[in-house]
C-alpha positions as semicolon CSV with decimal commas, in nm:
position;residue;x (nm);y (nm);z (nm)
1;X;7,948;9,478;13,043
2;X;8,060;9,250;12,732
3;X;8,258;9,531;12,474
4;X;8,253;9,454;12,087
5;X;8,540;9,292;11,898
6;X;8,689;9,437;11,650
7;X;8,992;9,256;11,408
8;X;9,321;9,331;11,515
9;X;9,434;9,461;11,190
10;X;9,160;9,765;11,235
11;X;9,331;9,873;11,587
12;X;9,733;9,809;11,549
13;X;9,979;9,781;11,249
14;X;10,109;9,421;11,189
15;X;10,491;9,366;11,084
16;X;10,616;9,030;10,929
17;X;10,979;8,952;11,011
18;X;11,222;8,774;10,804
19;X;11,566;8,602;10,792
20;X;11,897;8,757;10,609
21;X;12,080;8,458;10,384
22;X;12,293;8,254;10,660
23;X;12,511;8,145;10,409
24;X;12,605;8,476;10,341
25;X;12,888;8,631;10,651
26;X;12,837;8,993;10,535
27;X;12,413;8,964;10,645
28;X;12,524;8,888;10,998
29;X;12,759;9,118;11,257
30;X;12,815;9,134;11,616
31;X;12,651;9,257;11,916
32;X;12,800;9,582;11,864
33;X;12,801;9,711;11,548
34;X;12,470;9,511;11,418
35;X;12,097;9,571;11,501
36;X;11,979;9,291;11,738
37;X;11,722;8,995;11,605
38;X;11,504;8,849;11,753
39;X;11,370;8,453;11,721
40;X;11,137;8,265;11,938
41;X;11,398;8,153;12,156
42;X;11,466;8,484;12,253
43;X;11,125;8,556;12,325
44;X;10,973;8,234;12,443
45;X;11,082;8,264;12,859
46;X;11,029;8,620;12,877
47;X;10,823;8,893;12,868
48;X;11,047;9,167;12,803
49;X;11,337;9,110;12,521
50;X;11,619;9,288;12,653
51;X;11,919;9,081;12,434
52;X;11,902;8,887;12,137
53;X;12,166;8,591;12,032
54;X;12,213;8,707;11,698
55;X;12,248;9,038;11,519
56;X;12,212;9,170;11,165
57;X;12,386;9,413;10,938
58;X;12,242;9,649;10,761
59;X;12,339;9,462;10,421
60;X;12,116;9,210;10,612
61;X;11,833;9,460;10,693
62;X;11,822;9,522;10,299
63;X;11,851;9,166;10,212
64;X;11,553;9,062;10,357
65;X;11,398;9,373;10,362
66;X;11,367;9,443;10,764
67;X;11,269;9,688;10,941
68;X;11,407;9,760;11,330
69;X;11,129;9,818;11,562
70;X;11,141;10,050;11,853
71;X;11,109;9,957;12,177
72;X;10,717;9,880;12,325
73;X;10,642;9,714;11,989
74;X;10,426;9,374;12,085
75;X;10,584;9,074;11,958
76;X;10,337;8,781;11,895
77;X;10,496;8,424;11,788
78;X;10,301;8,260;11,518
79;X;10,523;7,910;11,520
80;X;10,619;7,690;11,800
81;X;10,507;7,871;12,146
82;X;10,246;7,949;11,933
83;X;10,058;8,321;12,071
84;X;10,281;8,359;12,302
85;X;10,369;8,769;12,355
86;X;10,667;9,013;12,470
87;X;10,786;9,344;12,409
88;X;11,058;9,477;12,273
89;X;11,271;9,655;12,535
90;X;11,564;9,742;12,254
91;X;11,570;9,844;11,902
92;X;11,527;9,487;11,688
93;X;11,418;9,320;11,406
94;X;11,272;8,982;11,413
95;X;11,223;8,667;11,211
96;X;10,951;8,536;11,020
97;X;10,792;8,324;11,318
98;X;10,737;8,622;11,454
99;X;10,516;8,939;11,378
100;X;10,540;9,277;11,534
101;X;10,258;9,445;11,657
102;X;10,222;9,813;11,707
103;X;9,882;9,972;11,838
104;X;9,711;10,255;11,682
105;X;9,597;10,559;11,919
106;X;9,255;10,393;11,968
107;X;9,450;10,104;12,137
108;X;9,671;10,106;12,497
109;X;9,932;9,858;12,440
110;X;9,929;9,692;12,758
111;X;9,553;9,585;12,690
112;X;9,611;9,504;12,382
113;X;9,912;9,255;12,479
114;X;9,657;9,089;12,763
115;X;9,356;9,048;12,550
116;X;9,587;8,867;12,307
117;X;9,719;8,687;12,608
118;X;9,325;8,613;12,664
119;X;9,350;8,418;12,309
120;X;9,620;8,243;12,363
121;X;9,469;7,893;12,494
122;X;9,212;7,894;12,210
123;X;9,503;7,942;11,984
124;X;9,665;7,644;12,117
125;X;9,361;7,430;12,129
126;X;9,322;7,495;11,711
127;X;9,696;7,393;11,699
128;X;9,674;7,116;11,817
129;X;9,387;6,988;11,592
130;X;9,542;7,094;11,294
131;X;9,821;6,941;11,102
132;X;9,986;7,271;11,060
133;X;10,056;7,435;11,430
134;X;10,126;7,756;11,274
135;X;9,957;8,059;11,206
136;X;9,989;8,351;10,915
137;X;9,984;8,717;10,929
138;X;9,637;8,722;10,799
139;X;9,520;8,523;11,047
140;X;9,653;8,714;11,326
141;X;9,516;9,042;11,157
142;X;9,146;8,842;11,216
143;X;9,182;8,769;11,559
144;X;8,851;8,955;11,772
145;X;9,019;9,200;11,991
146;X;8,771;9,387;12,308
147;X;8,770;9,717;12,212
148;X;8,609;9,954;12,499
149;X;8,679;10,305;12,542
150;X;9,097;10,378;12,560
151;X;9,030;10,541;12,908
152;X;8,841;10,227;13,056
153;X;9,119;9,982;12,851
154;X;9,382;10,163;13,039
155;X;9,169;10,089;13,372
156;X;9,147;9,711;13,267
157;X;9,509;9,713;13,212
158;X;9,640;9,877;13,535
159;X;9,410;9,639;13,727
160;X;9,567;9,360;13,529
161;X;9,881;9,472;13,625
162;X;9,822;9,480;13,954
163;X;9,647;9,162;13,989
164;X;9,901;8,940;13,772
165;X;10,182;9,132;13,916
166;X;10,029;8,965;14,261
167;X;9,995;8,590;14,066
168;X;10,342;8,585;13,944
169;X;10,494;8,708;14,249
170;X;10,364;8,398;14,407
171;X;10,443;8,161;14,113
172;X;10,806;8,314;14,108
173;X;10,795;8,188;14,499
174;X;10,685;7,866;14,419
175;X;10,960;7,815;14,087
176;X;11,238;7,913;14,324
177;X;11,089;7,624;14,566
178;X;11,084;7,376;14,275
179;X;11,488;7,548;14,210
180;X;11,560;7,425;14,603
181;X;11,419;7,107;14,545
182;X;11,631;7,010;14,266
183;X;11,923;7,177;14,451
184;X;11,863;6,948;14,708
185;X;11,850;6,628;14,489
186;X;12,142;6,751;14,353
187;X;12,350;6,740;14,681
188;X;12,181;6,438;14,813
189;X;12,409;6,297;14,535
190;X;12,725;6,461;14,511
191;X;12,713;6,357;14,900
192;X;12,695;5,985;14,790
193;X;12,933;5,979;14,520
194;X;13,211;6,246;14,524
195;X;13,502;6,251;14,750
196;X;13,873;6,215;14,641
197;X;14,005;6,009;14,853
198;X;13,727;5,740;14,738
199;X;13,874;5,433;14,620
200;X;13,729;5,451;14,224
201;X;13,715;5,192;13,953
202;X;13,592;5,214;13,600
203;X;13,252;5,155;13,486
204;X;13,364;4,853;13,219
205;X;13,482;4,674;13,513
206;X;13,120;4,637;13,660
207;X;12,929;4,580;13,343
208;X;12,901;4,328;13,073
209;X;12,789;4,465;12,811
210;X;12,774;4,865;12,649
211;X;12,605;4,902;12,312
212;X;12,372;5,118;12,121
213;X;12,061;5,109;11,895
214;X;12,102;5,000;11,547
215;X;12,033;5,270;11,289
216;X;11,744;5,298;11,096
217;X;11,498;5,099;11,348
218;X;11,287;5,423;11,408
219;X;11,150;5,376;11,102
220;X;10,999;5,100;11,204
221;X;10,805;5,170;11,466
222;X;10,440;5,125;11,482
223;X;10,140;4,980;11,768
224;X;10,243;4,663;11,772
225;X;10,600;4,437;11,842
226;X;10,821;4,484;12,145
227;X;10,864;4,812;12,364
228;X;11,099;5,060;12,113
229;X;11,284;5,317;12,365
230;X;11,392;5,634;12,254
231;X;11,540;5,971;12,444
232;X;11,201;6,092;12,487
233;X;11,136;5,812;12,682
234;X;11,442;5,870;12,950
235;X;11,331;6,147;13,178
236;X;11,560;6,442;13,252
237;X;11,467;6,399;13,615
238;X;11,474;6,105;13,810
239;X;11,539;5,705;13,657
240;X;11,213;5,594;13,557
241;X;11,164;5,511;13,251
242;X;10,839;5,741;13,081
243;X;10,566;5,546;12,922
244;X;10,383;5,822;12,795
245;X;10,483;5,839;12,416
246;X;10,637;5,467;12,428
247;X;10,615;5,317;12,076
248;X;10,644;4,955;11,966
249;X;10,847;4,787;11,676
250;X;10,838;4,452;11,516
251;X;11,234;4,380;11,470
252;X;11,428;4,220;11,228
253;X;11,528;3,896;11,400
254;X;11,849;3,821;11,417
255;X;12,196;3,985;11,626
256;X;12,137;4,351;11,614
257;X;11,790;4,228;11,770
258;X;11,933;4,052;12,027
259;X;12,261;4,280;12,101
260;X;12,005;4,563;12,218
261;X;11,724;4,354;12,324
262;X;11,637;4,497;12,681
263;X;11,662;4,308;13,004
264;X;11,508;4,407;13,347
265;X;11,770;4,639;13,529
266;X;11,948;4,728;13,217
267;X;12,040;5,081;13,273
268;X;11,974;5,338;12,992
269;X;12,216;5,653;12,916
270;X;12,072;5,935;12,632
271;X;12,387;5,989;12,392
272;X;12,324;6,191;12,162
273;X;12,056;6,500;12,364
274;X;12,039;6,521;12,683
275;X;12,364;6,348;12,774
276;X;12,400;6,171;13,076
277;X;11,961;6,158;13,119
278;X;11,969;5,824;13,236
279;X;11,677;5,537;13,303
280;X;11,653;5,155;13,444
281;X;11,465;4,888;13,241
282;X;11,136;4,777;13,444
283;X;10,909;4,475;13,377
284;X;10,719;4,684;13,110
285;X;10,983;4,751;12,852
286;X;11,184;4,420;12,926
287;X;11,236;4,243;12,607
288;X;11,214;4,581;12,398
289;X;11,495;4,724;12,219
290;X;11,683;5,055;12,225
291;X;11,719;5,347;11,963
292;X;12,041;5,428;11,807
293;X;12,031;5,701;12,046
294;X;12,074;5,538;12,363
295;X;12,356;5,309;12,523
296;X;12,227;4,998;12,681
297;X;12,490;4,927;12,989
298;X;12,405;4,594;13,146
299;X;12,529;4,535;13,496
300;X;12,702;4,224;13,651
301;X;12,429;4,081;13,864
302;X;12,733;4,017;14,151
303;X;12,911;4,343;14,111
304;X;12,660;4,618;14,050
305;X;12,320;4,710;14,185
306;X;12,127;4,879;13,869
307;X;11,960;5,151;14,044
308;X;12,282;5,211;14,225
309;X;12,483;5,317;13,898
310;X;12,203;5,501;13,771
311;X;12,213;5,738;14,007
312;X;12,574;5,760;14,017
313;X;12,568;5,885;13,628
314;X;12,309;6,147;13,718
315;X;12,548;6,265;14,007
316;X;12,709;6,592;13,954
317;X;13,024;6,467;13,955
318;X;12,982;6,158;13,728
319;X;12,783;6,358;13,494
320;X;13,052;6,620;13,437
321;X;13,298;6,338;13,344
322;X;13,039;6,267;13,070
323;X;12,950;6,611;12,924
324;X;13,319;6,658;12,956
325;X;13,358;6,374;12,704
326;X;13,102;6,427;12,477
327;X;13,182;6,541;12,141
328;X;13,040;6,813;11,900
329;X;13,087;6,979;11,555
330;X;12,838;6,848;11,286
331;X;12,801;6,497;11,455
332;X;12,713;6,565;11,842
333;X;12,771;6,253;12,101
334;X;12,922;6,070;12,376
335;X;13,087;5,740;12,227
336;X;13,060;5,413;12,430
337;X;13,421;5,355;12,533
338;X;13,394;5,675;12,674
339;X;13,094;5,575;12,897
340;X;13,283;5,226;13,003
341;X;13,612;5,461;13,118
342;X;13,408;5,619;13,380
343;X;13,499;5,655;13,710
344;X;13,271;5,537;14,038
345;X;13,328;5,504;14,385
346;X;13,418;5,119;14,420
347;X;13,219;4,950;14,724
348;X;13,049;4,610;14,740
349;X;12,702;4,533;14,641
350;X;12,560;4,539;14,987
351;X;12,671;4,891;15,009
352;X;12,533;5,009;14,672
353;X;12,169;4,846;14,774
354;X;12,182;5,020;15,078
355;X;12,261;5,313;14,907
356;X;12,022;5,277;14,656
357;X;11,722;5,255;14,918
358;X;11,827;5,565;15,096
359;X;11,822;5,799;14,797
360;X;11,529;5,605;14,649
361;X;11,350;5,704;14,949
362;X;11,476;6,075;14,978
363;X;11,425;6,167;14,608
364;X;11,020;5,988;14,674
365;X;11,002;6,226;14,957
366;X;11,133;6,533;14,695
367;X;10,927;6,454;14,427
368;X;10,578;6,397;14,610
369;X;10,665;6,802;14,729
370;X;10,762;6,840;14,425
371;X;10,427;6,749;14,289
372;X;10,240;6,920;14,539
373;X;10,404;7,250;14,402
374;X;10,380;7,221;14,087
375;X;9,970;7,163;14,143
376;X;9,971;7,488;14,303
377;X;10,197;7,635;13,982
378;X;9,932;7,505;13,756
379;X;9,648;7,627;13,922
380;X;9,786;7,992;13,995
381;X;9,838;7,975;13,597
382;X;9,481;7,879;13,502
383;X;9,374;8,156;13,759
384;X;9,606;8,408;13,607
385;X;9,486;8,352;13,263
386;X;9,138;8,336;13,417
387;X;9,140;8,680;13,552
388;X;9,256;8,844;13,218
389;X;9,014;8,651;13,015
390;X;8,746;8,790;13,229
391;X;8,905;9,162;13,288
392;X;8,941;9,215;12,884
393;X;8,583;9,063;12,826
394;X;8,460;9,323;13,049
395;X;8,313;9,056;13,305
396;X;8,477;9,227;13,590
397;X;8,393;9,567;13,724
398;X;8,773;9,702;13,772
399;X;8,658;9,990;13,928
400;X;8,512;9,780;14,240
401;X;8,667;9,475;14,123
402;X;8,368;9,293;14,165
403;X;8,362;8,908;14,100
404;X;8,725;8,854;14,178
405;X;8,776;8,517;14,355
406;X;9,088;8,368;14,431
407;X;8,865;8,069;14,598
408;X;9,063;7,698;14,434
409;X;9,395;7,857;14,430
410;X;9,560;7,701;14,690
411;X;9,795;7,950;14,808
């Protein structure tokens, strides 16, 4: 049977978070003599909150007027991972992204938490077609909530248990598999470009030229002009450049046009997030230009095979040398001399080609299992989130569990 919904607010008490004064030393203590607080980033990848980064004081507490919940309180984010839920599994306070949610006695917690799990991709949908992607307390409170009989939620619940339990034993299989595969891209190559007794030879020795973005060209950017590449447009796997949220620019003419203008097999290094993320120039986004973001190294035609260095600068080893160099405080980086002072395994361009082809053709291999996985990841997902849309509506019969499929899964 379908149950009535009732608002949240009428079933659960709803608890707005804040934020003590961080400009204020005396609002903030350590893990052991403050209360722990919680953000979205300490809620986000888990479904339990166990630890928290920061921690208040009780000055704090008064400052902003916080309360610490106890453990089994529901936390629902109403910014950024917008509906997502944990619990608490320690005594906390949280921030104002997030509110807490405790049920009355007409209300088992654990259904509770899955029929606002049930919500969630609606939620997202009306995020995403609205300016604002956030949501208020009130809001929340007005959310429709299935509201059967406590003994028959706490059926649904322990079948959903059971059930998901089942789901995300298989999609923690299937992660680990995706964790192998980039293990194994990893080695692949440390195997090709580590090894002290190499003969090595710096970077600036194989390039001709290593530059940067001018400032204040992102504000330029628009649907028409030449390619405009920015860090979201170097991928944090692999060397290809991504197209998906490529913008165009109509430059200034002049040298800072032509110092970053973009040739085919230009390699491309992130410098200021997501150091060492690095992409080659195809035939699409020649004659484009680069971000302030992002060094442009150009390789010597006769020295250095493009896709060759590229993957040496995603090596393990290379890529320590630049995290190692990068720089931090209030203006986070990796400078360009840096970058030129590199050191790589010195062999002729035959060698690098041949190189080149082999990984090119063992990383293909990777990522087309790679994709095959993460198919299956997405599809145990919509399944999951299937079964407790269905379970909390009361379209399932938990007591026979009638209508349960796992038919499309491909497991």
């Amino acid at each position: 049977m379908t149950w009535k919904s009732i608002p949240l607010k009428r079933i659960a008490t709803l608890t707005a978070g804040g934020t003590p004064s961080v400009h204020e030393p005396a609002h903030w203590a350590d893990s052991k003599s403050g209360h722990a607080w919680v953000t979205i980033g300490d809620m986000s990848t888990t479904d339990l909150v166990t630890a928290t980064n920061r921690h208040v004081s009780e000055e704090g507490l008064r400052s902003a007027r916080l309360k610490v919940g106890s453990p089994g309180i529901i936390l629902f984010s109403m910014y950024a991972s917008l509906g997502h839920t944990a619990q608490l599994g320690l005594p906390a306070a949280w921030n104002q992204a997030i509110l807490g949610i405790t049920p009355s006695a007409t209300a088992d917690v654990r259904f509770l938490r899955y029929s606002l799990n049930a919500l969630q991709p609606r939620l997202a949908e009306q995020a995403r077609s609205n300016t604002q992607a956030n949501l208020n307390a009130e809001q929340v409170g007005n959310l429709p909530i299935p509201h059967p009989p406590l003994a028959e939620q706490r059926r649904i619940a322990g079948y959903l248990d059971v059930e998901t339990g089942k789901l995300d034993h298989i999609l923690d299989a299937r992660h680990h598999q995706i964790d192998l595969l980039d293990a194994r891209q990893s080695a692949l190559l440390e195997s090709h470009y580590s090894g002290t007794n190499a003969k090595q030879i710096r970077l600036k020795h194989l390039v001709s030229r290593i530059t940067s973005g001018p400032r204040g060209w992102g504000d330029l950017t628009g649907d028409k002009g030449v390619p405009f590449i920015r860090i979201t447009n170097i991928p944090r796997r692999g060397i290809q450049l991504d197209h998906a949220d490529l913008v165009r620019i109509e430059p200034p003419s002049g040298h800072e046009r032509e110092r970053t203008r973009t040739k085919l097999g230009d390699v491309l290094i992130s410098i200021t997030a997501d150091i060492g993320s690095v992409a080659v120039v195809d035939s699409s986004t020649v004659d484009g230009n680069v971000s302030q973001h992002i060094a442009l190294v150009r390789p010597i035609k006769s020295a250095c095979d493009p896709t060759w260095l590229a993957y040496a600068i995603k090596s393990p080893a290379i890529s320590l040398q630049l995290t190692s160099k990068s720089y931090g405080g209030t203006k986070t980086g990796l400078g360009l001399g840096n970058i030129g002072e590199l050191q790589l395994p010195h062999t002729d361009l035959a060698t690098q080609e041949r190189i080149s082809h082999s990984i090119t053709d063992a990383m293909n291999s990777t990522e087309a299992i790679r994709d095959a996985i993460t198919r299956q990841i997405h599809l145990l997902k919509e399944r999951r989130q299937a079964l407790i849309t269905a379970a909390v509506a009361g379209q399932i019969d938990v007591t026979t569990a009638r209508g349960v499929s796992t038919e499309g899964v491909g497991v």
